[in-house]
N, C-alpha and C positions, 0 to 999 in steps of 0.2 A: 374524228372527234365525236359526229353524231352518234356511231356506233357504241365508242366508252361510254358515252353519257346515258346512253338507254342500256349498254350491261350494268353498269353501276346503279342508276335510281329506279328503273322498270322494276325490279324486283323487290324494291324498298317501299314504293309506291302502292304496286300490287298488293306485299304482306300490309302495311297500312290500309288500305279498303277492307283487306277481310277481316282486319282487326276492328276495322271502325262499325262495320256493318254485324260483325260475331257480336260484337260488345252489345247490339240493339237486339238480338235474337234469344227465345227465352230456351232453354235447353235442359230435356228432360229424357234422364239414360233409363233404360229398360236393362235391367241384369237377371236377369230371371237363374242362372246357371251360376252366380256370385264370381265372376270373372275376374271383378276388382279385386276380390277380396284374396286371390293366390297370391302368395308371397314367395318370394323365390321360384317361380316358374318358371319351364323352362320358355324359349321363344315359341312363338306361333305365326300364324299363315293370315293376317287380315284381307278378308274381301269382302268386295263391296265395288257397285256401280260404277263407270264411272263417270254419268250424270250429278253423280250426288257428291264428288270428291270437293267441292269447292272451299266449304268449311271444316274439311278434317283435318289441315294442320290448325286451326284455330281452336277445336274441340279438343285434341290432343292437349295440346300445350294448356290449354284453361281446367282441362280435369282429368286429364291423366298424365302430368309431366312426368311422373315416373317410368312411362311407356319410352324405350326409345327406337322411331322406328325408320327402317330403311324402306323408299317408295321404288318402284318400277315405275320410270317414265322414260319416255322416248326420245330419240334422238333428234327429230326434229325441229325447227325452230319454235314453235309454242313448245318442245319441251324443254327446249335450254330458259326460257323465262322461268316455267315452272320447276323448274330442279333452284335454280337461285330461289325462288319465292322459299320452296317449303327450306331451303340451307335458313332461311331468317328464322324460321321456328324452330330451330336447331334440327330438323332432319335428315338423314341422309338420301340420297338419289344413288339409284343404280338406273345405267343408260342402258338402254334395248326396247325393245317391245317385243309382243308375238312377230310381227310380220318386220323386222329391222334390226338384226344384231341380238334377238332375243336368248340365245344359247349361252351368250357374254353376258346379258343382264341377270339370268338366271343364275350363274358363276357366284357373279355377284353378289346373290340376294343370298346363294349358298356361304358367300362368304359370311353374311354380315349375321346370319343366323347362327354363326359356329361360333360369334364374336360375343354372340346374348343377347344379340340385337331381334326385334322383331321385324317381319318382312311384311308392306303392306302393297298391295297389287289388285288392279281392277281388270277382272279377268275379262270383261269384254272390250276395254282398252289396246291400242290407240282409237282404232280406225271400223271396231265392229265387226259385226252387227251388233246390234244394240244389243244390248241382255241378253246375249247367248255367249256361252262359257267357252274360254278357249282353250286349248289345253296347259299350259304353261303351268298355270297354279296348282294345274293336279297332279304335274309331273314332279314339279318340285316339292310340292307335302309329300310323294311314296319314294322320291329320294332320297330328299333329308330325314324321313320321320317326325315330323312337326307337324300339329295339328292344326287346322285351316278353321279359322275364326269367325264366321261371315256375321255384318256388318249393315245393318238396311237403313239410311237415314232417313227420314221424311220431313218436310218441311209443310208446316200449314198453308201455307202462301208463299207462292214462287212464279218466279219468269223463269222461262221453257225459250231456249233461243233455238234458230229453226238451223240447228247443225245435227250430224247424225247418229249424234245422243243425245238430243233435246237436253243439252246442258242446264243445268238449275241453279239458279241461283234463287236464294230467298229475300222476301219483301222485308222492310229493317221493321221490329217488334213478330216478326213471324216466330211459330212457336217452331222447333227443331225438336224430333223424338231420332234418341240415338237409341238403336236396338244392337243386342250383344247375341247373336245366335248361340245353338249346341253344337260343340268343338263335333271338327267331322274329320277322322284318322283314315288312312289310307295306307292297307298295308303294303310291304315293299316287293310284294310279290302279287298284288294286284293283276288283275285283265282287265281286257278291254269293257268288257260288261259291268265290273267294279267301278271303272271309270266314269261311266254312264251315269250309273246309280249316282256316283260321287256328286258328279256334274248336277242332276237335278236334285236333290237333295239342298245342293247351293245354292243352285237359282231360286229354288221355293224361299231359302230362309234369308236369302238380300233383298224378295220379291219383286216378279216378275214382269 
């Protein structure tokens, strides 16, 4: 019974904090590249930290509900809360990580990309190191041919919890700057050195 009760409200609970706390936080998108402004585009590759993921299902849904996006998380038990969390903001969850079933999650994310959907992934997630790139998201943009979006959010004012992404969550009235980086292609014939480039080229524009 303890168990239903915490699959059933944990995650009702959870999307309710980040809605209550999103609704206090003032939110200011940087588009420099007119990103919103595609219509009919095709899917793409979002990354972004993943320190910073805490209010992106609440940012999604408050100004881009037209995005619909499938996340990469993990199979562990902090990910099964979090796959229910973001399912309340209508998202999708593909289960894996780099270091856990990741080949199945990537399947996945190939699936949901072929479906229209977009695929959103923090490529130093689960388990790190922190802000260094792993390779998953660069295999799957010169895969599928989808461009990789990256993503930088900052928050004026934030708690830094002592885990090993200094996870962030922001103070309520904190200001939030969502940034849209320039789409980074990866061709399908790519090397190792391509790679490279790709990789830092990301980490500069989610910063570092």
């Amino acid at each position: 019974m303890k168990r239903w009760l915490e699959r059933r409200f944990a995650p009702k609970l959870g999307a309710a904090l980040i809605r209550l706390l999103g609704g206090t936080v003032r939110l200011h998108v940087h588009d420099p590249y007119h990103f919103q402004e595609k219509l009919n585009r095709d899917p793409v590759l979002f990354a972004f930290w993943h320190d910073s993921l805490f209010l992106l299902p609440y940012i999604q849904r408050q100004l881009f509900p037209h995005f619909r996006l499938a996340a990469m998380i993990s199979r562990s038990k902090d990910g099964n809360l979090i796959s229910n969390i973001i399912h309340e903001f209508g998202m999708y969850a593909a289960r894996g990580s780099s270091s856990k079933r990741g080949s199945a999650a990537l399947l996945a994310l190939m699936h949901w990309l072929e479906e229209g959907i977009d695929a959103a992934i923090t490529p130093d997630g689960p388990r790190g190191p922190r802000h260094q790139i792993q390779p998953g998201v660069l295999h799957l943009a010169r895969k599928s041919g989808h461009s990789i979006i990256p993503l930088r959010i900052e928050y004026s004012h934030k708690i830094q919890l002592r885990s090993w992404d200094r996870f962030q969550i922001p103070w309520p009235f904190a200001r939030c700057d969502f940034h849209f980086g320039a789409p980074i292609t990866i061709a399908s014939n790519a090397n190792d050195d391509d790679l490279n480039r790709a990789a830092s080229e990301l980490a500069d524009a989610m910063g570092r």
